[in-house]
C-alpha positions as CSV (number, residue, x, y, z in Angstrom):
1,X,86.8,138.4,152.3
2,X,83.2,138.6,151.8
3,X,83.4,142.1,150.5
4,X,86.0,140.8,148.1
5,X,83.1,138.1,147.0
6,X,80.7,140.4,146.4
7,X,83.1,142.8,144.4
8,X,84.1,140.0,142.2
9,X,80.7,138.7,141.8
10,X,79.6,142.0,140.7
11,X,81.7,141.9,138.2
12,X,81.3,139.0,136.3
13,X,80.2,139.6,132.9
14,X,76.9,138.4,131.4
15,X,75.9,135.8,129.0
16,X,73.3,136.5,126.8
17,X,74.5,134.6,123.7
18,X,72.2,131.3,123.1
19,X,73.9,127.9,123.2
20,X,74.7,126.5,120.3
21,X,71.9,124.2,119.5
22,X,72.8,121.1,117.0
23,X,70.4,120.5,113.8
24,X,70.4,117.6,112.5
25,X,69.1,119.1,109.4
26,X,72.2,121.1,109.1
27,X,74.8,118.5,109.0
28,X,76.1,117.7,106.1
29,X,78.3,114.3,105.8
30,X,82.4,114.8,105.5
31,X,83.7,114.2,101.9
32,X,87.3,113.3,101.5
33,X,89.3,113.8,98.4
34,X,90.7,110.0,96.5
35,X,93.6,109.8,94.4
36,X,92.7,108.6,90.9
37,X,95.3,105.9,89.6
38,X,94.9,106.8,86.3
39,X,95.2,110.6,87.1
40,X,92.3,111.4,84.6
41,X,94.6,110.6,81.5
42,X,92.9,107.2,80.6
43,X,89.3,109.0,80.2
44,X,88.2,110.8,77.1
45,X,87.3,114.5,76.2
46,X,84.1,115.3,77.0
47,X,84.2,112.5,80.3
48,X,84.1,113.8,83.8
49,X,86.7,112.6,85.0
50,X,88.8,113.4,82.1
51,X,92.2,114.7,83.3
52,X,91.2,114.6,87.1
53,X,93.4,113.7,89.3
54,X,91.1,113.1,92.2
55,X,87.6,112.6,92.6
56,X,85.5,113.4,95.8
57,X,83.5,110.6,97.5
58,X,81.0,111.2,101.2
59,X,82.4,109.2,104.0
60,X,80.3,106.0,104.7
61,X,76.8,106.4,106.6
62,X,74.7,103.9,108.3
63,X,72.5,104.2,105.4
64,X,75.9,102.9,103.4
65,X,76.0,99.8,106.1
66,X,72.4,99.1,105.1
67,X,73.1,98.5,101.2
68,X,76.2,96.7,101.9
69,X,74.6,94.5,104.1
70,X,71.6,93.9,102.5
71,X,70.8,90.6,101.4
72,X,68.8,91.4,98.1
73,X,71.3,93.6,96.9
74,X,74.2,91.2,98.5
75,X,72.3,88.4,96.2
76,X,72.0,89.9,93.3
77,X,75.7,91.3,93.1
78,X,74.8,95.3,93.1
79,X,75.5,96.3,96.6
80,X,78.8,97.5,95.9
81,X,77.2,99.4,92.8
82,X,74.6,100.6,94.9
83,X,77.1,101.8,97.6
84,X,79.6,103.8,95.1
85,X,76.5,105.8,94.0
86,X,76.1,107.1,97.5
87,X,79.6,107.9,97.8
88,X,80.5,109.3,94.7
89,X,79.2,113.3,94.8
90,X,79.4,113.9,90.8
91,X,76.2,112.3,90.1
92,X,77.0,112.7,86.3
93,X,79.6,110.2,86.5
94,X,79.0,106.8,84.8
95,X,80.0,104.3,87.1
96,X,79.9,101.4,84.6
97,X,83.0,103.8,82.7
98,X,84.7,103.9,85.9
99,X,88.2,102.2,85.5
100,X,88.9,99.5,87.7
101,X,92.1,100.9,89.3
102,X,89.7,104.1,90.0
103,X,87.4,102.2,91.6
104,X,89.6,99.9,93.4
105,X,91.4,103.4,94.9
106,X,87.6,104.7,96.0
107,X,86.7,101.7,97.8
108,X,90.2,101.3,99.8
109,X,89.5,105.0,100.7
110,X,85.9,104.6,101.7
111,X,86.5,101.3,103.3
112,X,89.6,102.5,105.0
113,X,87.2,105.9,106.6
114,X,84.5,103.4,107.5
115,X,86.4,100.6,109.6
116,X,89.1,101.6,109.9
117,X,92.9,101.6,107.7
118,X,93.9,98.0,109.1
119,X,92.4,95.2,107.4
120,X,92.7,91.3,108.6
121,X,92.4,88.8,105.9
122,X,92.8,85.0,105.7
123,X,95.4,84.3,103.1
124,X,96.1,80.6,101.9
125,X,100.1,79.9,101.7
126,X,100.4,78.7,98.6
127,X,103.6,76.9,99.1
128,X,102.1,74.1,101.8
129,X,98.0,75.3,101.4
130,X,97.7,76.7,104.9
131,X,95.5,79.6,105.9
132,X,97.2,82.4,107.6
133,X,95.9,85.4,109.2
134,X,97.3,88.7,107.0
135,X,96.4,92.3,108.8
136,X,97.0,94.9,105.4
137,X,97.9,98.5,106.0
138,X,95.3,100.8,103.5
139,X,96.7,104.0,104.6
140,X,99.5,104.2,101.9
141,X,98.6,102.2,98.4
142,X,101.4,101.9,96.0
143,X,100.0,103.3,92.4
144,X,101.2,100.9,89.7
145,X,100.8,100.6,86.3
146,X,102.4,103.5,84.7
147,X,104.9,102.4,81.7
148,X,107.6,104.8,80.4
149,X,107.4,106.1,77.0
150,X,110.5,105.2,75.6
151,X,109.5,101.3,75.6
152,X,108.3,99.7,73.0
153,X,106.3,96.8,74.0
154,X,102.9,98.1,74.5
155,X,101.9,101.5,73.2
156,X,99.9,104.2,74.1
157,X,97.4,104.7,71.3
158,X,95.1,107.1,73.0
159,X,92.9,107.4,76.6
160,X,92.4,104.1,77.3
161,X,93.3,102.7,74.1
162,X,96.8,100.1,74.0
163,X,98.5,98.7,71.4
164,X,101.3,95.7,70.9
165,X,102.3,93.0,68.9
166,X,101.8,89.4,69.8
167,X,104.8,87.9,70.4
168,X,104.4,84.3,68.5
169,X,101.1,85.4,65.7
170,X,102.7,88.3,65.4
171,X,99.6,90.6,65.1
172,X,99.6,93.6,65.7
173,X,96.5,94.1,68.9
174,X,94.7,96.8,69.9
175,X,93.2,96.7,73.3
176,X,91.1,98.8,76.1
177,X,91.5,99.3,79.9
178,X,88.7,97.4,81.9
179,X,86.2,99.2,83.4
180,X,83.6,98.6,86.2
181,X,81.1,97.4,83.2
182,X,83.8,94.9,82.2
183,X,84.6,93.1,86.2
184,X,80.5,92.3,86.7
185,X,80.6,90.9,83.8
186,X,83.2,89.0,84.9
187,X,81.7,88.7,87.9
188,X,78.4,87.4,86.3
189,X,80.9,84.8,84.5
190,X,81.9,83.5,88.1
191,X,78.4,82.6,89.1
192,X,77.5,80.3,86.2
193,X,80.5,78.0,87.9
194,X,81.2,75.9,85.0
195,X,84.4,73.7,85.2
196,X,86.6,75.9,82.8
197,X,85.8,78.8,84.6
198,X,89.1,80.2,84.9
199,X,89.8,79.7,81.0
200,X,86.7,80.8,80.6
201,X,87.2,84.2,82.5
202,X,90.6,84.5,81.0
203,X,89.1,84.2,77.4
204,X,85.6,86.4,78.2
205,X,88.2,89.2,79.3
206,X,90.1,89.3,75.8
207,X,87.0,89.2,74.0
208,X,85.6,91.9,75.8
209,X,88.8,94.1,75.8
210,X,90.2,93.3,72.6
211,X,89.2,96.3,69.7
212,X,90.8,95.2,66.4
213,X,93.4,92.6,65.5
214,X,95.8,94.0,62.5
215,X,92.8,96.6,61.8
216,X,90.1,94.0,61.6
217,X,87.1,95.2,64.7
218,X,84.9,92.8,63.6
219,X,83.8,90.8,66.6
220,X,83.5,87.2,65.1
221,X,87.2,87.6,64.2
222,X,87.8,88.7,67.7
223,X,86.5,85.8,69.1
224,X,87.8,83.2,66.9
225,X,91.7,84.4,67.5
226,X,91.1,84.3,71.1
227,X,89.7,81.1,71.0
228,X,93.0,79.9,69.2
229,X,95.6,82.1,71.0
230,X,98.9,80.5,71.0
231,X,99.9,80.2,75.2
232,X,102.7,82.7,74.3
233,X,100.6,85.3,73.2
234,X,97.9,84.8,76.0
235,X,100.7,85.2,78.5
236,X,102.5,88.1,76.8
237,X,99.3,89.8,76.4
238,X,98.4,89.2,80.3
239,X,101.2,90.6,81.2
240,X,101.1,94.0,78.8
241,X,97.4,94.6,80.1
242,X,98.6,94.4,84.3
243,X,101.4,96.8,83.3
244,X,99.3,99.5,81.5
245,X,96.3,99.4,83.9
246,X,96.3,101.8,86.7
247,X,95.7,100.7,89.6
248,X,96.5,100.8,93.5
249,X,98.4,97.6,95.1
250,X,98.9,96.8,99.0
251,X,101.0,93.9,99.9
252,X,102.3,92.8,103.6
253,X,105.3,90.3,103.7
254,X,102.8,86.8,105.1
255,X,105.5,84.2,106.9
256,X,103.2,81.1,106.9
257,X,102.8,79.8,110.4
258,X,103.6,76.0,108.8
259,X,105.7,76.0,106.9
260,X,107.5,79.2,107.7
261,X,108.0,80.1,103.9
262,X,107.8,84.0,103.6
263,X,105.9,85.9,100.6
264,X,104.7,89.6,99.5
265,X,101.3,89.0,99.0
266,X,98.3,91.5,98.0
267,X,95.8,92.6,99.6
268,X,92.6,90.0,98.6
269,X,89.1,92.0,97.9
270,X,86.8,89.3,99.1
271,X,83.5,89.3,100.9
272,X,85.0,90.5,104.2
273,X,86.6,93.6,103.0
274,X,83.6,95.3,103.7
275,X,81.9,93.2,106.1
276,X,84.5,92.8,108.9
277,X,81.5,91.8,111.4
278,X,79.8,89.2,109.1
């Protein structure tokens, strides 16, 4: 047996390759590949994103936990900002021209690679005002916000650019998609916390989005027939933005654990959605 040993031991072949040693200066961070809402259609010639379909984004790094923890940036409402420019890989991207479907789409992606695709989220019943524990699937957003061509209630003029006819005034409005420029505005608009602030938000979004009514651009015009907008027309024209924007949606059936009454609800974006641990 011992001959045997020493026959087989004989043979064994030798290793003179090197273990692998790990670099740290090699490694490169994963990217992944996001689905654009808008498909690249709603961007002009000439933009980067025009007629892409996807765009390519890093996964999240500690370095991305510092920013979106950080209280400066937290404070002054540009950690999010500061995060997508990490993320996104095109660097000659505008992120302020980034539709805000598109960027909803990146940061369910991101999120979803960085915690993890099953989000919990309080959600308030809105049938008895009870506060009910939602947990939102990420993995599989529905896109929205495509309208057929043969309608006629809200036209395509070009990228970006809507058009329809107000319902009651009868004027004919021309209107563009929000971008990431628009929502901190909007976001800016929340801080001040002034009583009409919902009006207020409803009314700053027209303004900003609005380009001409009947042919008139000029923005003192603008202004003053938003000001006076007949209810009709706000609502008509609330509803013809939500069903041209492109977007991603996520909704879990909530059964309220009061009142039992069941709903679809969406998925709420608030200050936990990246920080599950605060």
């Amino acid at each position: 047996m011992s001959r045997n040993k020493n026959r087989l031991e004989g043979h064994r072949p030798e290793h003179t390759e090197t273990p692998m040693q790990f670099n740290p200066l090699n490694f490169v961070t994963p990217t992944e590949f996001v689905e654009l809402p808008s498909q690249g259609r709603e961007y002009p010639e000439g933009h980067p994103l025009h007629n892409e379909e996807t765009i390519e984004i890093k996964f999240m790094t500690a370095k991305d936990e510092d920013i979106l923890t950080s209280q400066p940036l937290l404070k002054k409402g540009i950690a999010i900002d500061r995060f997508l420019e990490n993320i996104v890989l095109d660097k000659n991207i505008d992120l302020n021209t980034l539709l805000v479907g598109d960027k909803n789409a990146i940061l369910i992606s991101a999120r979803g690679s960085g915690f993890g695709f099953d989000y919990e989220a309080i959600v308030t019943c809105m049938n008895c005002g009870t506060t009910n524990m939602v947990t939102f699937d990420l993995r599989n957003p529905q896109i929205v916000g495509v309208v057929s061509e043969d309608q006629d209630i809200v036209k395509r003029v070009k990228a970006s650019i809507y058009s329809t006819d107000m319902p009651l005034s009868k004027f004919t409005v021309q209107f563009r998609l929000m971008n990431n420029s628009d929502e901190k505005f909007l976001a800016q608009e929340i801080k001040k916390g002034s009583e009409d602030r919902e009006q207020n938000l409803l009314t700053g979004q027209f303004k900003r989005i609005i380009q001409s009514i009947e042919g008139h651009e000029d923005q003192k015009i603008i202004d003053q027939y938003v000001e006076n907008m007949p209810t009709v027309d706000s609502r008509h024209f609330k509803l013809c933005i939500k069903a041209v924007t492109p977007n991603v949606e996520i909704q879990e059936t909530m059964t309220c654990k009061k009142c039992e009454q069941s709903k679809e609800v969406d998925v709420p974006f608030g200050t936990s959605f990246f920080w599950p641990d605060l």
